[in-house]
C-alpha positions as a printed NumPy array, in Angstrom:
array([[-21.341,  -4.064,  19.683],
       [-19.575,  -1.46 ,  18.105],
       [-18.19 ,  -1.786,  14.477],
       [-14.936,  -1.552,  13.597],
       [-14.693,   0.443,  10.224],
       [-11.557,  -0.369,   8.408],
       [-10.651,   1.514,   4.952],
       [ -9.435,  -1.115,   2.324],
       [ -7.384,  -0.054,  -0.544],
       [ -8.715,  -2.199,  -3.457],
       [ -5.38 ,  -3.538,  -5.204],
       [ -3.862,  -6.37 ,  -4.834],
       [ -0.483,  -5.471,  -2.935],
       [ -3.031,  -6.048,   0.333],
       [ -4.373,  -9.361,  -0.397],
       [ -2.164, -11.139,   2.108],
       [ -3.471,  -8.799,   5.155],
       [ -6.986,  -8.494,   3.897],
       [ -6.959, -12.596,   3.868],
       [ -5.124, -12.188,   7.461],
       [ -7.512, -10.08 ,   9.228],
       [-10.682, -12.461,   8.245],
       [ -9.472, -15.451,   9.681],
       [ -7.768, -13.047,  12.643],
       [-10.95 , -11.234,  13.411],
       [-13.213, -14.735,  13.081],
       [-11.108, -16.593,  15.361],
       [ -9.53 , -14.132,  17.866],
       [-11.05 , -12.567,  21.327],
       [-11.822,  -9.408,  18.737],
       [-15.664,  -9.771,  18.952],
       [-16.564,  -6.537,  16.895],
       [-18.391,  -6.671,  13.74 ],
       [-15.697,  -5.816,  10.519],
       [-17.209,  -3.399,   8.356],
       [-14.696,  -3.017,   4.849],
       [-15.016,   1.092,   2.639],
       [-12.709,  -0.562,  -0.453],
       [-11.347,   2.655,  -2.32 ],
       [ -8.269,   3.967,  -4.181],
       [ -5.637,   5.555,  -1.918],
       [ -6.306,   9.385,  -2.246],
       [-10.34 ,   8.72 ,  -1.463],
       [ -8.893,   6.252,   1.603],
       [ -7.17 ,   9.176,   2.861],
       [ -9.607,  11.363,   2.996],
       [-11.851,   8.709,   4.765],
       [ -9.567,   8.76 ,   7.088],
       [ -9.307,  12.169,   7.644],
       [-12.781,  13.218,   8.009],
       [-13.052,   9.854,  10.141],
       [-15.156,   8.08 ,   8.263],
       [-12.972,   4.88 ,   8.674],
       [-11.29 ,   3.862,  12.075],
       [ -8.165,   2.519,  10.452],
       [ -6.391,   2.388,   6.956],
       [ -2.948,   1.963,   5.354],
       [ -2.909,   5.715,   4.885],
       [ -0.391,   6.869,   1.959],
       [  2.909,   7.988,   3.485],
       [  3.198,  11.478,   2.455],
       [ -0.143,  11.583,   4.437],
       [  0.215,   9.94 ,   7.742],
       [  2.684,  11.901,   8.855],
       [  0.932,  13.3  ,  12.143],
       [ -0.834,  10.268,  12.422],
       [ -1.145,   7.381,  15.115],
       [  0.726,   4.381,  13.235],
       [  1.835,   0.919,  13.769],
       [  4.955,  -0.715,  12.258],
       [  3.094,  -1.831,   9.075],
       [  3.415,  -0.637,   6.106],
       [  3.141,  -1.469,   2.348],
       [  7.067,  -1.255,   1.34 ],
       [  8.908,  -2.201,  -2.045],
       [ 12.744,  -2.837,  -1.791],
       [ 13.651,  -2.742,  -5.293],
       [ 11.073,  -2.577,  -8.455],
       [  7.432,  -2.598,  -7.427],
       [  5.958,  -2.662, -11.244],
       [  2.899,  -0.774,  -9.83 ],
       [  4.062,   2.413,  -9.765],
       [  4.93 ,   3.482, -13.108],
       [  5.922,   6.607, -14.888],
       [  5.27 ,   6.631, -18.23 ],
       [  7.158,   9.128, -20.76 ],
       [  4.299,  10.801, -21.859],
       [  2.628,  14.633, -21.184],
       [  3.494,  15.361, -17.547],
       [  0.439,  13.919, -15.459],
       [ -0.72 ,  12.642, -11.925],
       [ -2.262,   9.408, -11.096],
       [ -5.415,  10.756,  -8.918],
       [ -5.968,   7.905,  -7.375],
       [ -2.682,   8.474,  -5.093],
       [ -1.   ,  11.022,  -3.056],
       [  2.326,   9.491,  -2.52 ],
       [  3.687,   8.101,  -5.946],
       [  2.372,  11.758,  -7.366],
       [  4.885,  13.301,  -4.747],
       [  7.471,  10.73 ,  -4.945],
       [  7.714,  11.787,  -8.602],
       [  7.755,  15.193,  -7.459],
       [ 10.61 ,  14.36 ,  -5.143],
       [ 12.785,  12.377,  -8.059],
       [ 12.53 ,  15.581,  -9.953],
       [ 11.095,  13.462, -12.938],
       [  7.976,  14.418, -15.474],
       [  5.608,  11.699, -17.685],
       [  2.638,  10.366, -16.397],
       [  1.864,   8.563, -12.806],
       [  0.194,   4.994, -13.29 ],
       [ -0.277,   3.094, -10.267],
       [ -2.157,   0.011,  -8.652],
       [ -3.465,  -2.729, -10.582],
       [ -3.805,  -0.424, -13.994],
       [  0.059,  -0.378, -13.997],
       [  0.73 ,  -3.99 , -13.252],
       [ -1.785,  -5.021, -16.157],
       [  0.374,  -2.684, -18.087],
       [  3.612,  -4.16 , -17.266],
       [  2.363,  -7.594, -17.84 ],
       [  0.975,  -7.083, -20.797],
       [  3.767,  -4.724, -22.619],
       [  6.834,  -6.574, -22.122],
       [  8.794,  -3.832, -24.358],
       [  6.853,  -0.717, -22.044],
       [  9.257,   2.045, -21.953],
       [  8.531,   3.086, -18.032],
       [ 10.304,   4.372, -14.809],
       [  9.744,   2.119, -11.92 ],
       [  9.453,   4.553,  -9.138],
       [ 10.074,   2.602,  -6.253],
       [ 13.389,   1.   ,  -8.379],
       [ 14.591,   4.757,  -9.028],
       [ 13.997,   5.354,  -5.111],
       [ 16.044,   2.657,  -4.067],
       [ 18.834,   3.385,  -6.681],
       [ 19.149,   6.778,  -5.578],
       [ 19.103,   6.43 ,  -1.792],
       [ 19.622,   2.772,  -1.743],
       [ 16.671,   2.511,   1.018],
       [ 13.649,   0.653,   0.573],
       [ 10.575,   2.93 ,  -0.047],
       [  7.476,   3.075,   1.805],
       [  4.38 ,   3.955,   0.154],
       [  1.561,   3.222,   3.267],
       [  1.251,   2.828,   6.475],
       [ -1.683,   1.08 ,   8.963],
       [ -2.549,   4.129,  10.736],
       [ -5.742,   4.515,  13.167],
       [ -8.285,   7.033,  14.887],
       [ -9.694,   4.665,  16.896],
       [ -9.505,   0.834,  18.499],
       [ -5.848,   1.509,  19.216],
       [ -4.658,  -1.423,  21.314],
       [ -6.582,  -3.317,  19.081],
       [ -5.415,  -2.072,  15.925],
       [ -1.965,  -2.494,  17.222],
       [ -2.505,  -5.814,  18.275],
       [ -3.473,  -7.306,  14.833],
       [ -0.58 ,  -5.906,  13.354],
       [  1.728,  -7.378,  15.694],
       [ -0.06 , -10.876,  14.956],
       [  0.261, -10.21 ,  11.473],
       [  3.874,  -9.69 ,  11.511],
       [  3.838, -12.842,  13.39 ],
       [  1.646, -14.714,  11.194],
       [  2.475, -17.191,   8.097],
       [  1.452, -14.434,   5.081],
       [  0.851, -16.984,   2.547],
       [ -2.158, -16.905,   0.999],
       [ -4.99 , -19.921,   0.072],
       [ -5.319, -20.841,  -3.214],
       [ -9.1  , -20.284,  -2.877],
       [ -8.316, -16.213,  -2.309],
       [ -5.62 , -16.602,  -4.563],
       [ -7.935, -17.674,  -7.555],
       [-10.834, -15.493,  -6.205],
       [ -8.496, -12.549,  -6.265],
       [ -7.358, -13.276, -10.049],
       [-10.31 , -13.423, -11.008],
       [-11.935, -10.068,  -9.475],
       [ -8.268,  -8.57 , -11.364],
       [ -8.502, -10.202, -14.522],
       [ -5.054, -11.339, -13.714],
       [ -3.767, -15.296, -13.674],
       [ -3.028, -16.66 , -10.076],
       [  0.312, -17.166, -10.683],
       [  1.292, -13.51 , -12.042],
       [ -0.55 , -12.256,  -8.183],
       [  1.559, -14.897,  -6.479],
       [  4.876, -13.197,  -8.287],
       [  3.84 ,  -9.46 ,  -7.759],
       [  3.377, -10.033,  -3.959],
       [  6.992, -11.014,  -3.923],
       [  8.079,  -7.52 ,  -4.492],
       [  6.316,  -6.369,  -1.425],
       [  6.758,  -6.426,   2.281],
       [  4.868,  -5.028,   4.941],
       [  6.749,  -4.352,   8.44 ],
       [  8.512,  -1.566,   9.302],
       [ 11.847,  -1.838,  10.751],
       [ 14.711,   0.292,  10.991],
       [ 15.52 ,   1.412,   7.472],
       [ 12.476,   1.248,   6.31 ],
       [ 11.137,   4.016,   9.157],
       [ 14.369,   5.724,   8.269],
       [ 13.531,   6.027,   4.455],
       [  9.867,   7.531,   5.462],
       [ 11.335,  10.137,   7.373],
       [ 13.972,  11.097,   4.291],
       [ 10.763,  10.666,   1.924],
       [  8.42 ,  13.368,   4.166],
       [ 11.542,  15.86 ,   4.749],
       [ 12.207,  16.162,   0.865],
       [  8.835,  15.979,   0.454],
       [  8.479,  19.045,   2.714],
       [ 11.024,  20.962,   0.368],
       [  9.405,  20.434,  -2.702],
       [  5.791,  21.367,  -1.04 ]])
């Protein structure tokens, strides 16, 4: 039985498709055995790369030439997990695409993103930050799309459980929602108000503000 390796990106803007694909891969016709590599972005992408992983949400400004399906991990407005901070000009190394969507803003300070920059928010009411998605959408007024569930293997099956995901009911069990806050030293309810500020399919403009992100992307190298 051959395993199917899937990359996880350990914050918690995946929750609701990490508690999908359990219950999708324990009840469906899928019988392969689910092995999980959790990592930051950057390290998912190379994974990927070097095919150490079947499948991932690859970061944007990476997936470029890569086999895709219409998920994604999208903010329409304010994401408060991708911060720049008005300090000494700095990258977040844990990720490829908020570094270059910086880049591509034409703004300096310091790249937080993930869980580290949510905790931040939360607990600095009076932060003085740039919400990167928020300055995306103000500029371009498109959403903007920072991953996408891309694949080297297990294609019609990969593509499969993100069609049933899109289909499915993303709400998430108050078991996974506690075990979740607690792993993030975060209250339940503050998860349950940060996954409001993401979506995950990929429809028209959102595939039409990826392709603006990678051609200005492309200019600034």
């Amino acid at each position: 039985m051959e395993k199917l390796i899937f990359g996880s990106i350990s914050y918690i803007n995946l929750l609701p498709f990490q508690v999908f694909l359990k219950k999708y891969l324990k009840n469906s016709q899928i019988k392969q055995i689910l092995n999980y590599k959790k990592s930051f972005p950057s390290q998912i992408n190379k994974n990927f790369k070097n095919r150490r992983v079947d499948a991932a949400f690859i970061s944007s400004i990476k997936s470029k030439n890569c086999k895709c399906t219409d998920l994604g991990i999208v903010a329409k407005g304010a994401v408060y997990s991708v911060l720049l901070l008005p300090n000494s000009p700095k990258d977040d190394i844990e990720s490829d695409t908020s570094n270059m969507l910086c880049k591509v803003l034409e703004l300096n300070g310091e790249v937080i993103i993930g869980d580290k920059a949510l905790k931040l928010f939360l607990n600095n009411k009076e932060l003085d930050f740039i919400d990167l998605a928020k300055e995306w959408q103000n500029r371009y007024k498109l959403p903007f799309v920072f991953a996408r569930l891309c694949y080297t293997k297990h294609n019609k099956k990969i593509q499969k459980i993100a069609k049933a995901f899109k289909k499915s009911n993303q709400k998430i069990p108050q078991y996974y929602l506690k075990k979740s806050a607690k792993e993030h030293n975060l209250a339940p309810k503050q998860i349950s108000w940060y996954l409001k500020y993401i979506s995950y399919e990929l429809r028209y403009r959102e595939k039409m503000a990826l392709k603006k992100f990678i051609r200005l992307s492309d200019r600034v190298g």
